[in-house]
mmCIF file as Biopython writes it, N, C-alpha, C and O atoms, coordinates in Angstrom:
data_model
#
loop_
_atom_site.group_PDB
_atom_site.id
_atom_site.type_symbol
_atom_site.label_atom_id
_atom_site.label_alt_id
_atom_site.label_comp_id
_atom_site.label_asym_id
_atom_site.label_entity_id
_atom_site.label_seq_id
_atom_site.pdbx_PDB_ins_code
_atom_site.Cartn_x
_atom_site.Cartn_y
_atom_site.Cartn_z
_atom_site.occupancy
_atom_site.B_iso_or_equiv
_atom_site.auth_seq_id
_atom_site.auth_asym_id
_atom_site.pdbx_PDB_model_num
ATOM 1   N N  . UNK A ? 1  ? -5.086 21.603  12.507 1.0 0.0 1  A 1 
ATOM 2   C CA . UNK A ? 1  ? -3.672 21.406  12.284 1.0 0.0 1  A 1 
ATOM 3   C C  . UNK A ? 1  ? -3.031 20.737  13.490 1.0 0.0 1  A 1 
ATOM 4   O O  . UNK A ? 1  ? -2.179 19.849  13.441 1.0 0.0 1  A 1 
ATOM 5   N N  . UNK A ? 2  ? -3.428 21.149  14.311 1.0 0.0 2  A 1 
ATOM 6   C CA . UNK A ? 2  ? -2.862 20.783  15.956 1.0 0.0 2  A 1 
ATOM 7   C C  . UNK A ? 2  ? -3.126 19.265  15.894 1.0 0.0 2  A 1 
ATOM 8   O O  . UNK A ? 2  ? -2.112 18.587  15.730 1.0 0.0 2  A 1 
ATOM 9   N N  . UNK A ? 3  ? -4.355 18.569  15.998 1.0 0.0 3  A 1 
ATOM 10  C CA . UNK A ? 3  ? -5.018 17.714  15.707 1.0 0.0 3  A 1 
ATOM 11  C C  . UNK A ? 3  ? -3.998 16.857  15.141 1.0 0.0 3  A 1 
ATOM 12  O O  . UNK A ? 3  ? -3.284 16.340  16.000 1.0 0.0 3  A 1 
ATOM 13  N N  . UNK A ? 4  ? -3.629 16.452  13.518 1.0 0.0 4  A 1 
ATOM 14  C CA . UNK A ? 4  ? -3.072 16.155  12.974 1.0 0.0 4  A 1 
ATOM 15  C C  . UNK A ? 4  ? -1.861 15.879  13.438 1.0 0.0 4  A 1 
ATOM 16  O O  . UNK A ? 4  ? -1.368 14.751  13.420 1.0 0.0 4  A 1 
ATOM 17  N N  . UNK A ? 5  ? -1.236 17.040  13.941 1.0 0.0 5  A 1 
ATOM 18  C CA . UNK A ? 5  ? 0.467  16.860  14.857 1.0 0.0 5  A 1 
ATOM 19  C C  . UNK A ? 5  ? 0.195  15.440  16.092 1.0 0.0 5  A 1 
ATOM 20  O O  . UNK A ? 5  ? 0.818  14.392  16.266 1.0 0.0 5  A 1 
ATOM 21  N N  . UNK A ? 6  ? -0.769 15.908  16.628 1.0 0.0 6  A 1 
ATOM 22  C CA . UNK A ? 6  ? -1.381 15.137  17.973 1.0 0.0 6  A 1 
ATOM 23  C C  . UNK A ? 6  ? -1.642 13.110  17.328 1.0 0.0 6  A 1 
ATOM 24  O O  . UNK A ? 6  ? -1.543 11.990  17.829 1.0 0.0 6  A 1 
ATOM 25  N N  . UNK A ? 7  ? -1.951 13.636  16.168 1.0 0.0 7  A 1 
ATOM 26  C CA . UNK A ? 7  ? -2.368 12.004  15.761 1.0 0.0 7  A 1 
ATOM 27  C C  . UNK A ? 7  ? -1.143 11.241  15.250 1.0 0.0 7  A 1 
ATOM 28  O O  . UNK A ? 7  ? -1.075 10.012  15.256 1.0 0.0 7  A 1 
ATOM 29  N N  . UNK A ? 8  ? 0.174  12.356  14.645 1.0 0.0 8  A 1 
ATOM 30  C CA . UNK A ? 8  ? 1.022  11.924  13.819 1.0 0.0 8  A 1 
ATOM 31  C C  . UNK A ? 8  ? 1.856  11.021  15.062 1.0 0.0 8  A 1 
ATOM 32  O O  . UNK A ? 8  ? 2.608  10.170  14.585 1.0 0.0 8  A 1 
ATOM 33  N N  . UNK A ? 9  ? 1.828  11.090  16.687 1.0 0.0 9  A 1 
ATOM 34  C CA . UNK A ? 9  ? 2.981  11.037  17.810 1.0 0.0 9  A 1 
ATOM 35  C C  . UNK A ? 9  ? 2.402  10.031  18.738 1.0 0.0 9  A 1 
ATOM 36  O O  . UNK A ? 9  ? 2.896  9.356   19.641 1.0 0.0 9  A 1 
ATOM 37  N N  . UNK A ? 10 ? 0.771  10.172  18.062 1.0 0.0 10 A 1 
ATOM 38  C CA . UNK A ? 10 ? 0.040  8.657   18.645 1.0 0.0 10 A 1 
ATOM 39  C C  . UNK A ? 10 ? 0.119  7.357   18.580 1.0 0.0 10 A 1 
ATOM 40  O O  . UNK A ? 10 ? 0.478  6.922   17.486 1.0 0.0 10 A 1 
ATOM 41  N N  . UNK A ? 11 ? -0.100 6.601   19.399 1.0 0.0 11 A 1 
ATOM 42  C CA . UNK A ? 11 ? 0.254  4.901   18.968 1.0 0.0 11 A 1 
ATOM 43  C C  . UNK A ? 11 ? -1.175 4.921   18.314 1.0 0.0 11 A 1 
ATOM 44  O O  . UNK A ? 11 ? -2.166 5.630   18.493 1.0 0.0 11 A 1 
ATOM 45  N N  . UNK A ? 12 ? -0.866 3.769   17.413 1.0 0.0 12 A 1 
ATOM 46  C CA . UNK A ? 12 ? -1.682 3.207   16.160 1.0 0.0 12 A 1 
ATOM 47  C C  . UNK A ? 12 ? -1.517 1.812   16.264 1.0 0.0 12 A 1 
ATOM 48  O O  . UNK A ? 12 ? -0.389 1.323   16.322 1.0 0.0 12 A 1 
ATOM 49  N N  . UNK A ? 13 ? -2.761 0.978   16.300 1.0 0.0 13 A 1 
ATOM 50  C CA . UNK A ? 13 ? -2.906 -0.350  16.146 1.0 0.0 13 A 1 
ATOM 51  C C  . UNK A ? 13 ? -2.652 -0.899  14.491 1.0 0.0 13 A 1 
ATOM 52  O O  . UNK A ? 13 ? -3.228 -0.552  13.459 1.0 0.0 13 A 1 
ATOM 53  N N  . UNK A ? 14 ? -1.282 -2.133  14.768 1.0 0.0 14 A 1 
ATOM 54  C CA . UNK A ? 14 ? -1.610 -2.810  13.639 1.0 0.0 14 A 1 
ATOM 55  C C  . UNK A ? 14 ? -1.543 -4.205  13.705 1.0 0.0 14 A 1 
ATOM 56  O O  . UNK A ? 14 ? -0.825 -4.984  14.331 1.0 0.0 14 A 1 
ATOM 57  N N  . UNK A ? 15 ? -2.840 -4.388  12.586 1.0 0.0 15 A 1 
ATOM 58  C CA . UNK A ? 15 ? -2.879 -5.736  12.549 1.0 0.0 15 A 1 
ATOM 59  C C  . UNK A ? 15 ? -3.039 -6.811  11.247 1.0 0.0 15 A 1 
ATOM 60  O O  . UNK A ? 15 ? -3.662 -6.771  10.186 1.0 0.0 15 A 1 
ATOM 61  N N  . UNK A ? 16 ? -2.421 -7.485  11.695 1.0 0.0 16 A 1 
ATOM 62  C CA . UNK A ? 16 ? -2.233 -8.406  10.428 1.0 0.0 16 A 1 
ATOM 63  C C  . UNK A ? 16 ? -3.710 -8.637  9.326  1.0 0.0 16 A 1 
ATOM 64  O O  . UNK A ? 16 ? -4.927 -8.769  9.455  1.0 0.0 16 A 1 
ATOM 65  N N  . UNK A ? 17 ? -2.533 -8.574  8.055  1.0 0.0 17 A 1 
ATOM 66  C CA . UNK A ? 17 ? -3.982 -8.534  7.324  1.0 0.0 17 A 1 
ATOM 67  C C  . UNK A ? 17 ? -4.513 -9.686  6.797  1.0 0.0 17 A 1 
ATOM 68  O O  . UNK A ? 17 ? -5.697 -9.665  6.460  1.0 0.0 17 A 1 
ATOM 69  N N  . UNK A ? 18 ? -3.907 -10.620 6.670  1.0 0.0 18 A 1 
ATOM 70  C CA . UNK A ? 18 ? -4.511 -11.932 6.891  1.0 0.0 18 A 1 
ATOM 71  C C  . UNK A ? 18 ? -5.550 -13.127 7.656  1.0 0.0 18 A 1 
ATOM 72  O O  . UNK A ? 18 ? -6.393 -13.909 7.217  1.0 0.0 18 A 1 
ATOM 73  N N  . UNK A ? 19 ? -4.936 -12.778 9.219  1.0 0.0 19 A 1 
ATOM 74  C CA . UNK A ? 19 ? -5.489 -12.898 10.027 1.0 0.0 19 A 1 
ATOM 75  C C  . UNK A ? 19 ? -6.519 -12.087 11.237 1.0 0.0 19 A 1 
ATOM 76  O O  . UNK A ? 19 ? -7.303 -12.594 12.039 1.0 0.0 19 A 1 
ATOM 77  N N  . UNK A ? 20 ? -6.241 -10.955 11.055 1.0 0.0 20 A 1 
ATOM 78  C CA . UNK A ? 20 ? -7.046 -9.435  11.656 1.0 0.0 20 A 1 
ATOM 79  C C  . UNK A ? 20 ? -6.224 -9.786  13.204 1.0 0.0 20 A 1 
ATOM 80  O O  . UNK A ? 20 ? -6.991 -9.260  14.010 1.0 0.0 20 A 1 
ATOM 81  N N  . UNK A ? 21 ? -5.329 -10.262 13.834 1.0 0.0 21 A 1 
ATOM 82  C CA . UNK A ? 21 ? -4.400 -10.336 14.834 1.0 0.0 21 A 1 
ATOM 83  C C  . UNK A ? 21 ? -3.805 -9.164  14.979 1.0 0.0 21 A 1 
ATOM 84  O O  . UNK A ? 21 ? -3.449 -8.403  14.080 1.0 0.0 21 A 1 
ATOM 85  N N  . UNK A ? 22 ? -3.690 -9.011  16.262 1.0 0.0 22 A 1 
ATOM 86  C CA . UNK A ? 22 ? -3.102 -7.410  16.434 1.0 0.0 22 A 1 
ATOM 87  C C  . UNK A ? 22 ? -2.041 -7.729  17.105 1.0 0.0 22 A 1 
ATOM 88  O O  . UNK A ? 22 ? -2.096 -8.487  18.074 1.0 0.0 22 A 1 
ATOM 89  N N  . UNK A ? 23 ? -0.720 -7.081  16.583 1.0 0.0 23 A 1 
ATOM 90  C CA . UNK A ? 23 ? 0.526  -6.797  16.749 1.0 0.0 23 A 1 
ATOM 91  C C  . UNK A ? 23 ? 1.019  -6.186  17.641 1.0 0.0 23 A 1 
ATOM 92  O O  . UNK A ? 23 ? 1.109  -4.959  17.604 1.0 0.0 23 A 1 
ATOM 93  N N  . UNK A ? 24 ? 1.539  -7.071  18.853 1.0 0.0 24 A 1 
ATOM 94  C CA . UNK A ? 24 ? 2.032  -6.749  20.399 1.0 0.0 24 A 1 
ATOM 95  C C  . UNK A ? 24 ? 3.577  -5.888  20.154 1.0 0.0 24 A 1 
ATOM 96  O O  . UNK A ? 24 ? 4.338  -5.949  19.188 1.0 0.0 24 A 1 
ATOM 97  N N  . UNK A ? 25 ? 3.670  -5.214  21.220 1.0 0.0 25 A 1 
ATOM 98  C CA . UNK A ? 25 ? 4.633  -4.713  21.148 1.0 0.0 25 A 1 
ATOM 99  C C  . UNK A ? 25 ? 5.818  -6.115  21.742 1.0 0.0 25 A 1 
ATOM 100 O O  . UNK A ? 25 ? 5.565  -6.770  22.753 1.0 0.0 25 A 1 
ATOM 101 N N  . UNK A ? 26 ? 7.209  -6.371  20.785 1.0 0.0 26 A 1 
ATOM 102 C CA . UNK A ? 26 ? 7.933  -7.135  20.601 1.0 0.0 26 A 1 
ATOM 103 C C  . UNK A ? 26 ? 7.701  -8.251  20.138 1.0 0.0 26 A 1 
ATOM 104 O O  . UNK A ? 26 ? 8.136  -9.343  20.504 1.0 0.0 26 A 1 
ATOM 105 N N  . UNK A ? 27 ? 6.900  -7.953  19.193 1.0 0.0 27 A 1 
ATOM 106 C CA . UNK A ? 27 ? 6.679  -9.353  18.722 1.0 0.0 27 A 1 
ATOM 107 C C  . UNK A ? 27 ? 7.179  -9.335  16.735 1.0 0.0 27 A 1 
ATOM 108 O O  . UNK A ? 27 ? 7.361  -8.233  16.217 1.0 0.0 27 A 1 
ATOM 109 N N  . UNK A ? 28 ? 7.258  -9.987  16.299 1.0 0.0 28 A 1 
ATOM 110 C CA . UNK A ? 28 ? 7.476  -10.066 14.916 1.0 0.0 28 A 1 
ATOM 111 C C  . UNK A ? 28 ? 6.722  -9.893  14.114 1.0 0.0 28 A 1 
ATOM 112 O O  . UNK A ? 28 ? 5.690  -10.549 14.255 1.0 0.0 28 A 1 
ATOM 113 N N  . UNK A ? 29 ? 6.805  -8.847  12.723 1.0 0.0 29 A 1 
ATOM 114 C CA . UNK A ? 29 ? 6.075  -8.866  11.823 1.0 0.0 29 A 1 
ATOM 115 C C  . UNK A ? 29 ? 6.873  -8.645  9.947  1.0 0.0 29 A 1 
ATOM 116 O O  . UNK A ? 29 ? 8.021  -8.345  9.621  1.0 0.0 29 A 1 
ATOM 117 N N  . UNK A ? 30 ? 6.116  -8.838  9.425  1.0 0.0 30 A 1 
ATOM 118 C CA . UNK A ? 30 ? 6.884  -8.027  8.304  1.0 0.0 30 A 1 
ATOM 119 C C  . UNK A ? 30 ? 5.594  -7.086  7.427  1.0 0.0 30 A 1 
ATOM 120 O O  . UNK A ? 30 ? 4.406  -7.398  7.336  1.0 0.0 30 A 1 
ATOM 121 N N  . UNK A ? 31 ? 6.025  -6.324  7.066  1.0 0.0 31 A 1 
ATOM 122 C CA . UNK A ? 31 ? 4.988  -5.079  6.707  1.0 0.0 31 A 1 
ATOM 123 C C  . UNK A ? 31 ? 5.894  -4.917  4.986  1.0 0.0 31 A 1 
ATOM 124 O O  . UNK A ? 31 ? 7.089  -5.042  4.719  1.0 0.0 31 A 1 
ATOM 125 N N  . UNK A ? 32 ? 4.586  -4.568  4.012  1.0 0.0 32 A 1 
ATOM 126 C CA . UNK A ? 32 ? 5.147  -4.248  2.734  1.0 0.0 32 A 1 
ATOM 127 C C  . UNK A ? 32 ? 4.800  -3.133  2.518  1.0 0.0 32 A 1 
ATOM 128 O O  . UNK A ? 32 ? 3.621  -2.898  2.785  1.0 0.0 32 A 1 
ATOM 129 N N  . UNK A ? 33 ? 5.529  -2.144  2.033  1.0 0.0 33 A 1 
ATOM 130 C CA . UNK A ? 33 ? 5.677  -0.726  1.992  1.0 0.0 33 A 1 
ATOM 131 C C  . UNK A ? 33 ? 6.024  -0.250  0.675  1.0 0.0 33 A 1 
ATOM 132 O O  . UNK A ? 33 ? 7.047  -0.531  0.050  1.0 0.0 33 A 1 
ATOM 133 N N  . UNK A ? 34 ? 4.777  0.734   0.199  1.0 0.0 34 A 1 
ATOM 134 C CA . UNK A ? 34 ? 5.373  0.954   -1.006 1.0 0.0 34 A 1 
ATOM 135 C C  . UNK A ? 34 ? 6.378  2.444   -1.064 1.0 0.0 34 A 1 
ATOM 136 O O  . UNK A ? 34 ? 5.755  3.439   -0.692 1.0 0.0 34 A 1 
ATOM 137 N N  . UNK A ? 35 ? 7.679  2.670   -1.437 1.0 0.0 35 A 1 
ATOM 138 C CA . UNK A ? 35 ? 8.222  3.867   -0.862 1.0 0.0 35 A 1 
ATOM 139 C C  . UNK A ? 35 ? 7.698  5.414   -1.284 1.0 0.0 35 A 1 
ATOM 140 O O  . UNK A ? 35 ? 7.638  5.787   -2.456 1.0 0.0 35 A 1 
ATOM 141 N N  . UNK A ? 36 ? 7.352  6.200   -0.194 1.0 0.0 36 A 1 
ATOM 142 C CA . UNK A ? 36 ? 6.617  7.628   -0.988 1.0 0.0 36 A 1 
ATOM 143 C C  . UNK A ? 36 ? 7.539  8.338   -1.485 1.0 0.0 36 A 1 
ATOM 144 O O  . UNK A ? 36 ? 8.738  8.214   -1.236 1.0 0.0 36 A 1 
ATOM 145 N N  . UNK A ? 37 ? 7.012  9.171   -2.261 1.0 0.0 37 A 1 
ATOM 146 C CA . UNK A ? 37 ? 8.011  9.946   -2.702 1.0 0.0 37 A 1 
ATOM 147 C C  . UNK A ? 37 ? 8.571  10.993  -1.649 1.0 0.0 37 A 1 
ATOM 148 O O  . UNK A ? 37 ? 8.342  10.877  -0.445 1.0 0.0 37 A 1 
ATOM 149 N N  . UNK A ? 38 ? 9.266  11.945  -2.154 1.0 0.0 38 A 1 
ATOM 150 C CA . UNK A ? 38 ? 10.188 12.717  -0.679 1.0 0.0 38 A 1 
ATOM 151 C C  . UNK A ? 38 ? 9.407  13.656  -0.105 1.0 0.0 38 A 1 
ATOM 152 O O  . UNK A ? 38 ? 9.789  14.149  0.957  1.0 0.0 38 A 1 
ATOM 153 N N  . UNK A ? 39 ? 7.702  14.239  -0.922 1.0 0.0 39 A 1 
ATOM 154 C CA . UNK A ? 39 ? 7.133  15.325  -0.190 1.0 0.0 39 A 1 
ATOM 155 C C  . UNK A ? 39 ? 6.237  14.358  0.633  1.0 0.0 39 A 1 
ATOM 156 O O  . UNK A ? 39 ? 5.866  14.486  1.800  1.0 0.0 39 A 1 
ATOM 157 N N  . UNK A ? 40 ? 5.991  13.413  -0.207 1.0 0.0 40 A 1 
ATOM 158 C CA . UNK A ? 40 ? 4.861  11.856  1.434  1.0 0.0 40 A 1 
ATOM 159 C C  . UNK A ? 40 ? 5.358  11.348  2.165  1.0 0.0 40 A 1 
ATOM 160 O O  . UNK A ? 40 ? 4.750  10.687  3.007  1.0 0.0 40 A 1 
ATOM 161 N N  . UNK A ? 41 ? 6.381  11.430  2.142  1.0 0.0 41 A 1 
ATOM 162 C CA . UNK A ? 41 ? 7.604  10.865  3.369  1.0 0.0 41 A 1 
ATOM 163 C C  . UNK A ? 41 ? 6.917  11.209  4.951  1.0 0.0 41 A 1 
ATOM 164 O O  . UNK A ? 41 ? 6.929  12.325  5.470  1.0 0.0 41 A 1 
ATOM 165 N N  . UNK A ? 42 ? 6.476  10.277  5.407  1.0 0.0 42 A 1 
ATOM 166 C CA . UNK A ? 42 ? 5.690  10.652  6.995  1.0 0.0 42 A 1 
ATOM 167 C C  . UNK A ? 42 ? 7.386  10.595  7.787  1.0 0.0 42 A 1 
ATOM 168 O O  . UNK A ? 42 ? 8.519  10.130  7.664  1.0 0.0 42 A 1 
ATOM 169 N N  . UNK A ? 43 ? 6.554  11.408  8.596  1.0 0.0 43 A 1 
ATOM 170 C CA . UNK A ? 43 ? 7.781  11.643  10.295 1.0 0.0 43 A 1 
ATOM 171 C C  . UNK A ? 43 ? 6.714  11.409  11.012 1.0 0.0 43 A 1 
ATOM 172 O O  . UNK A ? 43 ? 5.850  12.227  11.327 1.0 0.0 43 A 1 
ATOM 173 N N  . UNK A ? 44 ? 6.778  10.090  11.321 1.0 0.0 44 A 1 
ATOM 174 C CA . UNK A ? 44 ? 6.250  9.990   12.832 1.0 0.0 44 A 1 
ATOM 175 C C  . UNK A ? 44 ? 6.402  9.076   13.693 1.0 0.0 44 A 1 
ATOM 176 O O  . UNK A ? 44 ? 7.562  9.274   14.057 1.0 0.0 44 A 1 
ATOM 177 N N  . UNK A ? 45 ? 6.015  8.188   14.282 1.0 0.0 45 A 1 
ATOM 178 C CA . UNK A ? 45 ? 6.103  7.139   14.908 1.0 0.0 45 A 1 
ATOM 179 C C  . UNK A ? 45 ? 5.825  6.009   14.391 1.0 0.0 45 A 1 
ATOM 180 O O  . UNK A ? 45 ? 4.646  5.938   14.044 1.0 0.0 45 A 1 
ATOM 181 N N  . UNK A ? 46 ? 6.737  4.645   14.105 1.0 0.0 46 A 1 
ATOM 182 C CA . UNK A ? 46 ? 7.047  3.757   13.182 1.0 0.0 46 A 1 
ATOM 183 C C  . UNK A ? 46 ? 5.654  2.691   13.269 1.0 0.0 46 A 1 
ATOM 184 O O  . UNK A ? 46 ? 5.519  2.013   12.250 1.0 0.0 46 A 1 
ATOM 185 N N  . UNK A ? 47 ? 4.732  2.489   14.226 1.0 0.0 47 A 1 
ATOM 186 C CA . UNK A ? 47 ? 3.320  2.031   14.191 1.0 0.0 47 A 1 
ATOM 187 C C  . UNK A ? 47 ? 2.065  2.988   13.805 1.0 0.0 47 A 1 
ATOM 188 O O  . UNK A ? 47 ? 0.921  2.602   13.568 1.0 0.0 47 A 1 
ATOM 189 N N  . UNK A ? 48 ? 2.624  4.560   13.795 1.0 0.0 48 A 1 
ATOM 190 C CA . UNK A ? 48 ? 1.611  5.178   13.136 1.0 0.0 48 A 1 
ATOM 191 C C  . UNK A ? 48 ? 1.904  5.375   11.625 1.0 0.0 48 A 1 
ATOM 192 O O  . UNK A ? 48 ? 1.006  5.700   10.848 1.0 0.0 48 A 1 
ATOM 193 N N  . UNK A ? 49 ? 3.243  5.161   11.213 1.0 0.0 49 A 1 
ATOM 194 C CA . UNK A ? 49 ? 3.535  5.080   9.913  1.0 0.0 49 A 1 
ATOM 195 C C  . UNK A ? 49 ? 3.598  3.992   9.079  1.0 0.0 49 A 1 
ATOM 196 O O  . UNK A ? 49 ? 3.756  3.959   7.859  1.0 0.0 49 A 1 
ATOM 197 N N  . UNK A ? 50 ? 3.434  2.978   9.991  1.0 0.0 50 A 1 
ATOM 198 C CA . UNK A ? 50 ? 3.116  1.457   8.983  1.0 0.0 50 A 1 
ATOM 199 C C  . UNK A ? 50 ? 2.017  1.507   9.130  1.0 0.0 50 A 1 
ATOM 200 O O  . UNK A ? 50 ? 1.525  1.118   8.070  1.0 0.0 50 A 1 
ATOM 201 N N  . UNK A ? 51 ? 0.957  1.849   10.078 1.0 0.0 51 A 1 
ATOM 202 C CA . UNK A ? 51 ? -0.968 1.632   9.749  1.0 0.0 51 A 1 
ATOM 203 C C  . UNK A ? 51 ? -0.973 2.865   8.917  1.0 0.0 51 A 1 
ATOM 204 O O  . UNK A ? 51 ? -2.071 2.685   8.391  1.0 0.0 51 A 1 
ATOM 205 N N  . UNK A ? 52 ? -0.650 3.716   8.534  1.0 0.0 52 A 1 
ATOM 206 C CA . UNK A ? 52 ? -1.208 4.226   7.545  1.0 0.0 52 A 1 
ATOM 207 C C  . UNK A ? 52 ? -0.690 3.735   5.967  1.0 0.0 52 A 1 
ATOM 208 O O  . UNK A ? 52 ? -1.510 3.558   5.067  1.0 0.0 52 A 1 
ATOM 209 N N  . UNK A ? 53 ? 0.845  3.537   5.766  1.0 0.0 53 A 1 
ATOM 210 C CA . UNK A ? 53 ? 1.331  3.193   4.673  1.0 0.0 53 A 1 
ATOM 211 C C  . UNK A ? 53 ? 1.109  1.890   4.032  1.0 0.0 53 A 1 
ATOM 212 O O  . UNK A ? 53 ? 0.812  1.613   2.870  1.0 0.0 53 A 1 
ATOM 213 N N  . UNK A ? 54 ? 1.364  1.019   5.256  1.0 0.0 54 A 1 
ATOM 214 C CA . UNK A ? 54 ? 1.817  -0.441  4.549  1.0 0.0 54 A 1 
ATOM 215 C C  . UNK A ? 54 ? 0.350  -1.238  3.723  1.0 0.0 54 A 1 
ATOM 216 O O  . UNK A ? 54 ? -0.876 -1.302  3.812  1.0 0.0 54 A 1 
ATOM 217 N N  . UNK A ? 55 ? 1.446  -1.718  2.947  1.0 0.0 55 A 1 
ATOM 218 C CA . UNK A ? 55 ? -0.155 -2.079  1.711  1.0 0.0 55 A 1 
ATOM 219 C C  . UNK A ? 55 ? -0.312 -3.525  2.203  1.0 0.0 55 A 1 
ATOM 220 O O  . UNK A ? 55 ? -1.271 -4.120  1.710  1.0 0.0 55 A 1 
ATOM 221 N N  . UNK A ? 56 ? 0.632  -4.375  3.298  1.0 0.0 56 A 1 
ATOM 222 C CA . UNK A ? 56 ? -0.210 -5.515  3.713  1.0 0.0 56 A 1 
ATOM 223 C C  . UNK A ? 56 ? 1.006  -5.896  5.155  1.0 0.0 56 A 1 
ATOM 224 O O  . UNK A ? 56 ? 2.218  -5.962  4.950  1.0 0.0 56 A 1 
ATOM 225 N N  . UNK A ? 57 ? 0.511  -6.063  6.256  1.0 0.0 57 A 1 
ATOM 226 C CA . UNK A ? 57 ? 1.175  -6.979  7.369  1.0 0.0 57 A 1 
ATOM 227 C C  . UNK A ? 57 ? 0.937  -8.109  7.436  1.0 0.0 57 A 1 
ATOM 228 O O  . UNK A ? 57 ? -0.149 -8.587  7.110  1.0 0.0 57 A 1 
ATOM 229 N N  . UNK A ? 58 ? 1.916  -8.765  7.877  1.0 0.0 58 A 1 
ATOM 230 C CA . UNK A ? 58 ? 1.500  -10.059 7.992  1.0 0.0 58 A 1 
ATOM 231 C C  . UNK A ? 58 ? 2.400  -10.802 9.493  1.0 0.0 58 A 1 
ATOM 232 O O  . UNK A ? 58 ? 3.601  -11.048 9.384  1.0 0.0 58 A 1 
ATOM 233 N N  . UNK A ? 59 ? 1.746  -11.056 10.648 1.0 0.0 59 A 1 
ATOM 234 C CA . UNK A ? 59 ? 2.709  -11.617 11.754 1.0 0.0 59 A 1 
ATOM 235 C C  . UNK A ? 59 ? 3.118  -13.110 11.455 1.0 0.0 59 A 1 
ATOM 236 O O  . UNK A ? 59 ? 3.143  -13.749 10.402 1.0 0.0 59 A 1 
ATOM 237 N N  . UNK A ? 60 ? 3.297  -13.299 12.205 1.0 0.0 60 A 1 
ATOM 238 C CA . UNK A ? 60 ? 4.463  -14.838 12.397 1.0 0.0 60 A 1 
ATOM 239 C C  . UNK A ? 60 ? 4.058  -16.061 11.801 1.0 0.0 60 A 1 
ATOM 240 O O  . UNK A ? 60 ? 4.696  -16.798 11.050 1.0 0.0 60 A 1 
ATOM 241 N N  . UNK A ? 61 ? 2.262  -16.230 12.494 1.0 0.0 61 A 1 
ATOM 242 C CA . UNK A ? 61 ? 1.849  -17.304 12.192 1.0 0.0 61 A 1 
ATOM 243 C C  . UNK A ? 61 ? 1.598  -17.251 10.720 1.0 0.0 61 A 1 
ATOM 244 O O  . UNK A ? 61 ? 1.341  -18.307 10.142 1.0 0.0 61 A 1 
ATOM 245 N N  . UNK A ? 62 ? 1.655  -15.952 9.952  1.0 0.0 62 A 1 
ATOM 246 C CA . UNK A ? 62 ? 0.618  -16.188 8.628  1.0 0.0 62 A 1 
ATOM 247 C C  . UNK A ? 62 ? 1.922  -16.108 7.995  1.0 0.0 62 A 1 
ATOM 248 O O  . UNK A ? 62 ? 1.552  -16.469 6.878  1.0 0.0 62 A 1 
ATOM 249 N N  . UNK A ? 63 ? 2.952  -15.943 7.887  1.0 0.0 63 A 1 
ATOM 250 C CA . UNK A ? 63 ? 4.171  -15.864 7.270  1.0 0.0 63 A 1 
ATOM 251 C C  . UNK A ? 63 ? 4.140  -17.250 5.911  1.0 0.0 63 A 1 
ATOM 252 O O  . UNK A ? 63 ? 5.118  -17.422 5.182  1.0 0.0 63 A 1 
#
């Protein structure tokens, strides 16, 4: 359980899924998200909650 808390507050790599480019901090992306319902609703940190949710990223160049 602890574990889990510990992973939810961790940084998480994401990277574009087009290109497999990994996403710097300040840089631009757009991420597609499908919305969970209110009990899947993650609380956590907005790069550990787009690598787990988002169903595709895509950075600048692949836009």
């Amino acid at each position: 359980m602890l574990d889990k808390i510990k992973d939810a507050f961790t940084s998480k790599k994401i990277n574009c899924t087009m290109c497999g480019k990994e996403i710097e901090e300040g840089e631009r992306f757009v991420a597609n998200i499908t919305m969970p319902s209110e009990k899947d609703m993650l609380v956590s940190r907005l790069d550990n909650a787009i690598a787990r949710t988002a169903n595709s990223v895509l950075c600048t160049k692949c836009l």
